[in-house]
C-alpha positions as CSV (number, residue, x, y, z in Angstrom):
1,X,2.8,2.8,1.6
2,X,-0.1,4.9,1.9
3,X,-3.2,2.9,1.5
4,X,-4.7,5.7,-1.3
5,X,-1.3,5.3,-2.9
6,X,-1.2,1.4,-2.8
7,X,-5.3,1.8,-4.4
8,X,-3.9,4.1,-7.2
9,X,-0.7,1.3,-8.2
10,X,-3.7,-2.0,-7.8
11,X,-5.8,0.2,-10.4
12,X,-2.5,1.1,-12.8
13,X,-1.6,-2.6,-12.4
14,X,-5.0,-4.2,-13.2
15,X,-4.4,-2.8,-16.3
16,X,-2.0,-5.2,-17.7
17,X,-3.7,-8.6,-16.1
18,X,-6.1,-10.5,-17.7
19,X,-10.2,-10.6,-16.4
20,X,-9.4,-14.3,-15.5
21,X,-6.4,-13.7,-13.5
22,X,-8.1,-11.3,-11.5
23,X,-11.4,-12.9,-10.3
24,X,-8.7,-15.9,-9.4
25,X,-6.6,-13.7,-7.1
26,X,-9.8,-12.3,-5.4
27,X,-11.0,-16.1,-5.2
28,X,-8.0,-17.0,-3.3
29,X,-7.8,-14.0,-1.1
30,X,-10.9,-15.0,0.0
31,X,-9.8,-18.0,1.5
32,X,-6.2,-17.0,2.8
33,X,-5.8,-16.6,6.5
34,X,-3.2,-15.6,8.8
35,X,-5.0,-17.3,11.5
36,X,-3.4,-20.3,11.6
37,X,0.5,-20.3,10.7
38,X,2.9,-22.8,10.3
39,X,6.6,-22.8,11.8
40,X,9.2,-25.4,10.3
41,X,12.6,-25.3,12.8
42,X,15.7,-26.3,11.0
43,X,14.3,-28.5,8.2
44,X,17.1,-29.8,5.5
45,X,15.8,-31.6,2.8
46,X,14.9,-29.6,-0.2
47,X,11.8,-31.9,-0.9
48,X,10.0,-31.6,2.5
49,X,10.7,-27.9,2.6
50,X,9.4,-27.4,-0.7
51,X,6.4,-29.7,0.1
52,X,5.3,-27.7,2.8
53,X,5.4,-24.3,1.2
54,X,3.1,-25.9,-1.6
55,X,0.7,-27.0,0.9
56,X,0.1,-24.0,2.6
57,X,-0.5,-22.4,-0.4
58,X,-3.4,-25.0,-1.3
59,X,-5.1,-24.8,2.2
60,X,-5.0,-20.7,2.1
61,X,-1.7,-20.4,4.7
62,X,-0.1,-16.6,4.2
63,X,2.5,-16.9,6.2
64,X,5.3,-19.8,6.9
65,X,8.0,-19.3,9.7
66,X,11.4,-20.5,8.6
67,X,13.6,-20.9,11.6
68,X,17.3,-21.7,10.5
69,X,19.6,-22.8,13.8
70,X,22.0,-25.1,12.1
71,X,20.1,-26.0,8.9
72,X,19.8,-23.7,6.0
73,X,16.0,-24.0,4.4
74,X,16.1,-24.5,0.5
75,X,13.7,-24.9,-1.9
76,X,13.3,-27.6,-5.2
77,X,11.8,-25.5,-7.6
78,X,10.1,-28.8,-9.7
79,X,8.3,-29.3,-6.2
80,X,7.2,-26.4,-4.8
81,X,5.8,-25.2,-8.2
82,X,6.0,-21.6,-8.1
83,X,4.0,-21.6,-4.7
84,X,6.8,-19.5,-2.7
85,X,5.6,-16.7,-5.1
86,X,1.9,-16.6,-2.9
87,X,3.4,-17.6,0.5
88,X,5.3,-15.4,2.6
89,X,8.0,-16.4,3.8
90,X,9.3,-15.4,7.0
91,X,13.0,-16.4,8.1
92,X,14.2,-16.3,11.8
93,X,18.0,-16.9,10.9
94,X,20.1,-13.7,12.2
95,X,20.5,-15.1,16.0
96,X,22.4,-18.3,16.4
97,X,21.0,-20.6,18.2
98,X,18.4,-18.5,19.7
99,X,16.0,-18.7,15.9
100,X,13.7,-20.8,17.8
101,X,13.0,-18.8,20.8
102,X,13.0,-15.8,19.0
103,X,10.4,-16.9,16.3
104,X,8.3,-18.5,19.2
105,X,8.4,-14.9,21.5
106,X,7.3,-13.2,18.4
107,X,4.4,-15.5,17.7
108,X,3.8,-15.1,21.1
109,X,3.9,-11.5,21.2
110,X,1.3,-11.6,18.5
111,X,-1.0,-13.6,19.7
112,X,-0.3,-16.9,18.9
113,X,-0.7,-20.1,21.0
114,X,2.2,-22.5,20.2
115,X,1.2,-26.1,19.2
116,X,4.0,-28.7,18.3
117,X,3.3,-32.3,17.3
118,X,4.5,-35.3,18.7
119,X,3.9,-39.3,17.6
120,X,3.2,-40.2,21.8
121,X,-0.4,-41.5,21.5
122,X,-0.6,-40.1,25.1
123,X,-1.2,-36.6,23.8
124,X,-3.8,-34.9,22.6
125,X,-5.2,-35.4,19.0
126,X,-4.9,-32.8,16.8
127,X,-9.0,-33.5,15.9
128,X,-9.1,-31.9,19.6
129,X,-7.5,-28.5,18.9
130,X,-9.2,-25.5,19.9
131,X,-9.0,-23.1,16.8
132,X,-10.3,-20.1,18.4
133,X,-7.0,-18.6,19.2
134,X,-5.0,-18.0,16.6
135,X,-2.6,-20.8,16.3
136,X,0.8,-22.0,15.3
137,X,1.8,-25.8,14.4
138,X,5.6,-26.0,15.1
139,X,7.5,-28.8,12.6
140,X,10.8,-30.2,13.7
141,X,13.9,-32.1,11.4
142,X,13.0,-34.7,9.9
143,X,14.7,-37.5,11.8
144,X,15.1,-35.6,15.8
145,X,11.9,-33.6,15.4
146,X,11.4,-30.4,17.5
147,X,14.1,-29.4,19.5
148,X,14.5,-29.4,23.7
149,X,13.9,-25.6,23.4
150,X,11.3,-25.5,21.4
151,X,9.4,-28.4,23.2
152,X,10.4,-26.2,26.2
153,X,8.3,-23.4,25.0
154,X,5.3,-25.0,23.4
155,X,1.5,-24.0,24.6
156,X,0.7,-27.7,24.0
157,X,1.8,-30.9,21.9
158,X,-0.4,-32.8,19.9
159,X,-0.2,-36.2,17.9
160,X,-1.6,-37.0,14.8
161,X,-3.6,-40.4,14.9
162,X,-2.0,-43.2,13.0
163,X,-3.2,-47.0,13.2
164,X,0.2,-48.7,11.5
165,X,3.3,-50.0,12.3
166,X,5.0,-46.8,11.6
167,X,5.8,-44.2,14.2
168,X,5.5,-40.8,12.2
169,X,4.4,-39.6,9.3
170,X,6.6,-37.6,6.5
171,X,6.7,-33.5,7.7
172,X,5.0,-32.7,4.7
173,X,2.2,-35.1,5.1
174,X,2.1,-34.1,9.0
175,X,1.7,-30.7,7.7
176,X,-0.8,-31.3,5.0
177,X,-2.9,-33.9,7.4
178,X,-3.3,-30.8,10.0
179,X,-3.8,-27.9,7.5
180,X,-6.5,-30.5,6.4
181,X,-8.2,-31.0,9.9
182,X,-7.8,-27.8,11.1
183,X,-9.0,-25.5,7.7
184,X,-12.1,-27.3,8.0
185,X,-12.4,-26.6,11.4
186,X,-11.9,-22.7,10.8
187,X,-14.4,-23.0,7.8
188,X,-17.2,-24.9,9.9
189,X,-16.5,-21.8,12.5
190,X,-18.2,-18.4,13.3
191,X,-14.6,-17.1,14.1
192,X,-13.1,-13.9,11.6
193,X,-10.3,-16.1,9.8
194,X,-10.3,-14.0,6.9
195,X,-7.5,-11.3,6.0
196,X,-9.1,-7.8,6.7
197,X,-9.2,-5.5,3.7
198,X,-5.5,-3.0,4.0
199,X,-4.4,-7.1,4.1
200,X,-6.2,-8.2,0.8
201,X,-4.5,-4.9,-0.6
202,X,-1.3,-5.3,0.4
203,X,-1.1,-8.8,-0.9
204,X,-3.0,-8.3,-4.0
205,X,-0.8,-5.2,-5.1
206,X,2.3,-7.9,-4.1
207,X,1.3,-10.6,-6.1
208,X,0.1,-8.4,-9.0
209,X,3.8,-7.2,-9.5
210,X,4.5,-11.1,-9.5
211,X,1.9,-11.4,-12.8
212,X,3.0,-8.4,-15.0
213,X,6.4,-8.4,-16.9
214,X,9.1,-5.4,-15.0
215,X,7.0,-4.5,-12.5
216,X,9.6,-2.1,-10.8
217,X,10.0,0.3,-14.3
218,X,5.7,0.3,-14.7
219,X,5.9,1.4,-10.8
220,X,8.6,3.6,-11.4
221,X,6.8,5.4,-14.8
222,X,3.7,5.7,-12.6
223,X,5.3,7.2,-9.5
224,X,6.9,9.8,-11.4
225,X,3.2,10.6,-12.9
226,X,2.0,11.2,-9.8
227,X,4.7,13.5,-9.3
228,X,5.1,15.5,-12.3
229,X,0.7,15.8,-11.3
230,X,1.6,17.1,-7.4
231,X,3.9,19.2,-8.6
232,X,1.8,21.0,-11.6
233,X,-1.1,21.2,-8.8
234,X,0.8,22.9,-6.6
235,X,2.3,25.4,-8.8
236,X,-1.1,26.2,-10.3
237,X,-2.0,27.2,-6.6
């Protein structure tokens, strides 16, 4: 969509959402970053799946990588609390087994250093990451972790310190405990984390149809407005 067009349906939008909701959408474009990503391979329980979309949200994430090999991602709506509405989510499911690789080359192809995690004390902690590359943190199942493929393919593995008898934490707490470490990195920064300003529009015209009630027939009504308009204009010529 043209970005005068896209300006045009923001400004017919606006017009049905409150002051409030507003200044709260610019608050938390503000803060949202494509920067860092997160990519979860074939994760099956509902909970830690759900967990992890509602924590990207709260740390600013955009964009969550879904690769499905063997294991089909779903959500539990009482836990992910209406988050997958502000998160995009982007599915690597149409190739087999070949999900991972292909979600990694794209990354790749895009700029994005690969960083999986791993409980070997040996590695490096993920206080130590360098966040001035855009980065991706790679999350494996739940009970095998990343796969020999995506291992295979990783810029570099991290662990996550822990001090107890326990050997790893739950994905969705590994996930929150990095967001956490590494957001404040990126905030403490001089680096351009921010989404640029066609970004801002394109998500804030998205999650305004999200607010008002039958967003496709005000679109619709509107479109055909600025058609009847063209048309009149033209034949006025």
């Amino acid at each position: 969509m043209r970005g005068k067009l896209r300006k045009k349906l923001i400004n017919c939008f606006s017009e049905y959402i409150t002051d409030h909701k507003k200044t709260l959408i610019e608050q938390v474009l503000d803060f949202r970053t494509r920067h860092i990503t997160i990519a979860l391979e074939d994760i099956y329980q509902p909970q830690n799946a759900s967990a992890a979309v509602r924590t990207c949200d709260c740390f600013g994430i955009q964009d969550l990588h879904i690769i499905e090999n063997k294991n089909t991602y779903t959500l539990n709506p009482k836990v992910v609390s209406g988050a997958s509405k502000w998160v995009d989510l982007i599915y690597h499911s149409e190739e087999g087994d070949y999900n991972t690789l292909n979600c990694i080359n794209s990354l790749k192809d895009n700029g994005y250093k690969i960083i999986g995690t791993s409980p070997n004390k040996l590695e490096k902690s993920i206080h130590e990451v360098d966040i001035h590359q855009k980065l991706v943190l790679l999350f494996g199942t739940e009970l095998t972790g990343l796969s020999d493929e995506a291992i295979g393919h990783l810029d570099e593995l991290v662990h996550i310190p822990m001090v107890g008898f326990t050997e790893s934490y739950n994905l969705s707490v590994s996930v929150a405990i990095c967001l956490s470490i590494l957001t404040q990195k990126l905030y403490a920064s001089n680096i351009d984390w921010g989404l640029d300003k066609a970004e801002k529009e394109i998500l804030r015209l998205a999650w305004y149809k999200k607010i008002v009630p039958r967003p496709e027939i005000l679109e619709k009504e509107f479109l055909k407005q600025i058609d009847q308009s063209f048309e009149k204009g033209h034949k006025s010529r």
